[in-house]
C-alpha angles and dihedrals in degrees: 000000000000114000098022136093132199113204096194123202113241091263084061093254112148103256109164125026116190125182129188100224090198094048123037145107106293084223081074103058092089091047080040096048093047104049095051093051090049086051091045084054101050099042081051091056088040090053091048089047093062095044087062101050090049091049093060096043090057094044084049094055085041086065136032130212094260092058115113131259104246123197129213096261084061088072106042100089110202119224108214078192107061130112125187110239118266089030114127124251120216 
């Protein structure tokens, strides 16, 4: 097919497929589109990934091993001054 190359193994396997997404056989588009939208997935999934991975190191190097467990009333900060809306003052 015009536009497409088959790099076969030795043992005559299929190893490297290459496409020329400019010029190739219009029967191909649907087998084309497909396969660059499964690669930009993937690269998506392999870039969060390593965002990921970033993120936790640097969480990791935020906070040593001897910092406390907080819950999550810990977090919660009460304020003795506050005062729902719509609630008198007097």
């Amino acid at each position: 097919m015009q536009g497409v190359s088959i790099i076969t193994s030795p043992e005559g396997l299929p190893k490297i497929l290459t496409i020329d997404v400019e010029h190739h056989d219009s029967q191909l588009n649907p087998l084309i589109t497909g396969l660059l939208t499964l690669i930009r997935q993937q690269e998506e999934q392999s870039e969060r990934a390593d965002y990921h991975a970033l993120s936790m190191h640097g969480l990791a190097r935020a906070y040593g091993d001897d910092e406390p467990e907080y819950t999550d009333e810990d977090l919660i900060w009460k304020n003795p001054d506050f005062k729902p809306f719509g609630t008198p003052t007097v």
